[in-house]
Each structure stands twice: as C-alpha cells, then as structure tokens.
LOBA-120504 format. One record per atom (N, C-alpha, C, CB): atom name; residue number from 0; residue in three letters; z, x, y. Coordinates in Angstrom, 2 decimals, padded with zeros to 5 digits. Glycine has a CB too. Layout:
// residues N
- atomo/num/residuo/z/x/y
- CA/NUM/ALA/Z/X/Y
...
END
This chain:
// residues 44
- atomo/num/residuo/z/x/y
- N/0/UNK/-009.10/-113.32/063.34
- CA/0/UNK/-010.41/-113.09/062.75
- C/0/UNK/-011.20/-114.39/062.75
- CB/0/UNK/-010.28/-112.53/061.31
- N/1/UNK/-012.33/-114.10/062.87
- CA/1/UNK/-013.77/-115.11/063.30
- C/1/UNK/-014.86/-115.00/062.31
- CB/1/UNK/-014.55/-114.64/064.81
- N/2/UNK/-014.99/-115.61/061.20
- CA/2/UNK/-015.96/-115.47/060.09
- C/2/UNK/-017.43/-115.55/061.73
- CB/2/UNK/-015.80/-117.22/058.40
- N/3/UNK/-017.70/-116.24/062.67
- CA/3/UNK/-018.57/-117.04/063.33
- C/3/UNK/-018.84/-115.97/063.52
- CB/3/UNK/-018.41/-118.05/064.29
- N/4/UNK/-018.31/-114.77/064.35
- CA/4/UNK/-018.29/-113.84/065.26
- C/4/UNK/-018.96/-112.37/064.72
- CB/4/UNK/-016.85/-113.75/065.69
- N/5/UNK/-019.98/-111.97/065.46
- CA/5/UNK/-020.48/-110.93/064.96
- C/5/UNK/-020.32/-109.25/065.69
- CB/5/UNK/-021.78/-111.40/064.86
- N/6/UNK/-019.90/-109.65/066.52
- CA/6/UNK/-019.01/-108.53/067.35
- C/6/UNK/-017.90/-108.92/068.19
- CB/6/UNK/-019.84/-107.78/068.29
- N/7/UNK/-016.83/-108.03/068.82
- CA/7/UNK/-016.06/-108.33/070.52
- C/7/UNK/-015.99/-106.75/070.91
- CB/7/UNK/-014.02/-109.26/070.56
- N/8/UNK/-016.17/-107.31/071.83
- CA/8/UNK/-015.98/-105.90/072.64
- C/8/UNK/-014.99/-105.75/073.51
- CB/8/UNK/-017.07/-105.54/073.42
- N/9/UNK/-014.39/-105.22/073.99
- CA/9/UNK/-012.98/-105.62/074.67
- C/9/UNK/-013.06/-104.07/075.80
- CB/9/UNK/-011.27/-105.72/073.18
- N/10/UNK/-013.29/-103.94/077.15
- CA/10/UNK/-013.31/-103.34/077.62
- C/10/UNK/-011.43/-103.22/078.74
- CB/10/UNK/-014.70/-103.60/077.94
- N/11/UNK/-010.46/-102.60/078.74
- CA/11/UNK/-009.41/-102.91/079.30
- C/11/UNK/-008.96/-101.66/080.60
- CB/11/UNK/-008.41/-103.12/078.08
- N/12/UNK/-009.76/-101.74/081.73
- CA/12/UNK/-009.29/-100.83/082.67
- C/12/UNK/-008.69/-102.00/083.81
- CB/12/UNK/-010.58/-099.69/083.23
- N/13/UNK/-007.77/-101.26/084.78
- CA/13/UNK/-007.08/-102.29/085.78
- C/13/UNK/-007.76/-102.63/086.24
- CB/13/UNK/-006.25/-102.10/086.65
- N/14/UNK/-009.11/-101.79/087.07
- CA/14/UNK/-009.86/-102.33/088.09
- C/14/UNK/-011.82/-103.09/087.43
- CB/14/UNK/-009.88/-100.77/089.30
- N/15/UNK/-011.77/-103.43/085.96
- CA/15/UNK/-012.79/-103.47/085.35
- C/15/UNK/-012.55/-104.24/084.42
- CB/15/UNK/-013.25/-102.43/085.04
- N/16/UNK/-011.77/-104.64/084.07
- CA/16/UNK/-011.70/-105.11/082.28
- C/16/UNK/-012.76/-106.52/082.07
- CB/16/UNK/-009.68/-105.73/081.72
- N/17/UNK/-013.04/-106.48/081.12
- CA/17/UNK/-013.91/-107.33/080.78
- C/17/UNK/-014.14/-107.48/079.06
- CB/17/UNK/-015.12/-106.91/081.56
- N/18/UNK/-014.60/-108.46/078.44
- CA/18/UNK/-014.69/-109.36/077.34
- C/18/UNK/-015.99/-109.48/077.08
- CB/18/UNK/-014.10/-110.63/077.53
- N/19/UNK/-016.69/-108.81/075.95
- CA/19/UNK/-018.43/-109.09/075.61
- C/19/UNK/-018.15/-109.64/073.80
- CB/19/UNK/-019.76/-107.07/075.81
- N/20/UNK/-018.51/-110.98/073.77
- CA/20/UNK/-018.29/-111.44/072.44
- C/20/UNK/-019.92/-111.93/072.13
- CB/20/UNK/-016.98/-112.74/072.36
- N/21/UNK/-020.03/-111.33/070.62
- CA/21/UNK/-021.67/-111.69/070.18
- C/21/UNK/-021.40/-112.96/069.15
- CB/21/UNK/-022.63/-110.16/069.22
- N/22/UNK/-021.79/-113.97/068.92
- CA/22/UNK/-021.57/-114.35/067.48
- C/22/UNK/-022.89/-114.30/066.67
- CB/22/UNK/-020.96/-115.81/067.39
- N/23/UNK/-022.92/-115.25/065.06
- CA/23/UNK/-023.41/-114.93/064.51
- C/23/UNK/-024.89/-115.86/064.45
- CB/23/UNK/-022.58/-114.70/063.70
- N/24/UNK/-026.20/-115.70/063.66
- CA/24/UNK/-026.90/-116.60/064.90
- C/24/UNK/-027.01/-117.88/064.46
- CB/24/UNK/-028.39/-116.16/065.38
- N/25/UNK/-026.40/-118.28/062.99
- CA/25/UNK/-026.07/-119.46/062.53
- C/25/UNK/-025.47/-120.12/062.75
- CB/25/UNK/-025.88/-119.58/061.87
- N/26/UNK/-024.34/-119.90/064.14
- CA/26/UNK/-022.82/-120.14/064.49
- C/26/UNK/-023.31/-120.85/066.03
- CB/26/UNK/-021.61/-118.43/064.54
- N/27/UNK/-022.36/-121.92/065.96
- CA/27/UNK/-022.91/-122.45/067.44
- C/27/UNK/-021.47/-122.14/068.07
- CB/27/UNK/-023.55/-124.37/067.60
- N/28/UNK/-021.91/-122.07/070.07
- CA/28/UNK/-020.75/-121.82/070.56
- C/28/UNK/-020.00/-123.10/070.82
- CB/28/UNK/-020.90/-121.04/071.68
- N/29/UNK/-020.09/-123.46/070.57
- CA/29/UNK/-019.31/-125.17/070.62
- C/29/UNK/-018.32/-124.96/069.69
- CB/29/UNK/-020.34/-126.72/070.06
- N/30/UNK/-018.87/-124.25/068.60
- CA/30/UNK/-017.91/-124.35/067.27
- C/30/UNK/-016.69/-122.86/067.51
- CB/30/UNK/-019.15/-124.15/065.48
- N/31/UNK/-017.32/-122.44/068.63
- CA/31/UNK/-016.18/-121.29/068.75
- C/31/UNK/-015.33/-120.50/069.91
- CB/31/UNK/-016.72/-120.36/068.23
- N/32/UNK/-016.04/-121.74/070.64
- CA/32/UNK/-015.01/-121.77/072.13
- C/32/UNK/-013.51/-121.53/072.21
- CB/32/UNK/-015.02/-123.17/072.77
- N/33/UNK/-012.98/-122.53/071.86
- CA/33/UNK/-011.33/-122.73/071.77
- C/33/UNK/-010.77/-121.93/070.90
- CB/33/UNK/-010.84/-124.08/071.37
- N/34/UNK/-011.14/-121.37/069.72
- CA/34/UNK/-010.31/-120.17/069.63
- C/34/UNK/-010.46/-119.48/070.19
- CB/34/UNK/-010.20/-119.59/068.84
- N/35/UNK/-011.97/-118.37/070.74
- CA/35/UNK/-012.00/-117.69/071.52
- C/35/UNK/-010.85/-116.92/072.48
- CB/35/UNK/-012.65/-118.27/071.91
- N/36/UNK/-010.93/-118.58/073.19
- CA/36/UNK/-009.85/-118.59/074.42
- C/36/UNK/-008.53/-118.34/073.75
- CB/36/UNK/-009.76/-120.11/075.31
- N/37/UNK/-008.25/-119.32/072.87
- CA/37/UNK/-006.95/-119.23/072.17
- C/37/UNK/-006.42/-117.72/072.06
- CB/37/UNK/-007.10/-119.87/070.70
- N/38/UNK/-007.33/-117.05/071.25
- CA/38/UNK/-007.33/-115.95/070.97
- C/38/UNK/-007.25/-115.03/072.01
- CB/38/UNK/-008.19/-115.81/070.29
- N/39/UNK/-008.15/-114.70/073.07
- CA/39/UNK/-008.31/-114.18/074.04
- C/39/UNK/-006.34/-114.06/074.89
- CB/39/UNK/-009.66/-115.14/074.74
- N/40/UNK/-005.59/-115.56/075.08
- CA/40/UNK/-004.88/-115.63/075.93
- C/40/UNK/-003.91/-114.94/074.66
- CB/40/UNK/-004.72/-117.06/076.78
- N/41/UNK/-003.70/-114.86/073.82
- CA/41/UNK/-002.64/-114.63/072.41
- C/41/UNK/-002.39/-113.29/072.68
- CB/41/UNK/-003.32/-114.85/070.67
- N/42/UNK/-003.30/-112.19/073.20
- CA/42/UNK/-003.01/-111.17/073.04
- C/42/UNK/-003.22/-110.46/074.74
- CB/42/UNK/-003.82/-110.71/071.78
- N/43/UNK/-003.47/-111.28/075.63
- CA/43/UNK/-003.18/-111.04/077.14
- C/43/UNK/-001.73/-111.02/077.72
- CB/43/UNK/-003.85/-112.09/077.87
END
C-alpha cells in the first residue's frame, strides 16, 4: 500500500498485460518510483 497513489490498474493477459498507475496530485514521482518497481517485481 501507497498513501501517494491514487489508483493501479493492473491489466494481466499473456499477449497484453500492462500496468496504469495514477498518483495523488500532491505526490511527486520521484518520491514514488522505487517502490513502485519494488512492488511491481514482489508480486511478478
């Protein structure tokens, strides 16, 4: 969980999958890169 983050969207087909993350508009992406990823690879 991402207090920053104001949506994810997580789309998972073999030939399509794809990742749509919104954050929040007070939140910079600098400040929320590396978990992201962190996160992203944790559950790949």
């Amino acid at each position: 969980e991402n207090e920053g983050l104001a949506s994810v969207f997580v789309m998972a087909e073999p030939a399509t999958s794809f990742i749509t993350v919104t954050k929040k508009p007070e939140t910079k992406w600098g400040d929320l890169k590396n978990k992201i990823v962190e996160d992203i690879k944790a559950v790949l």
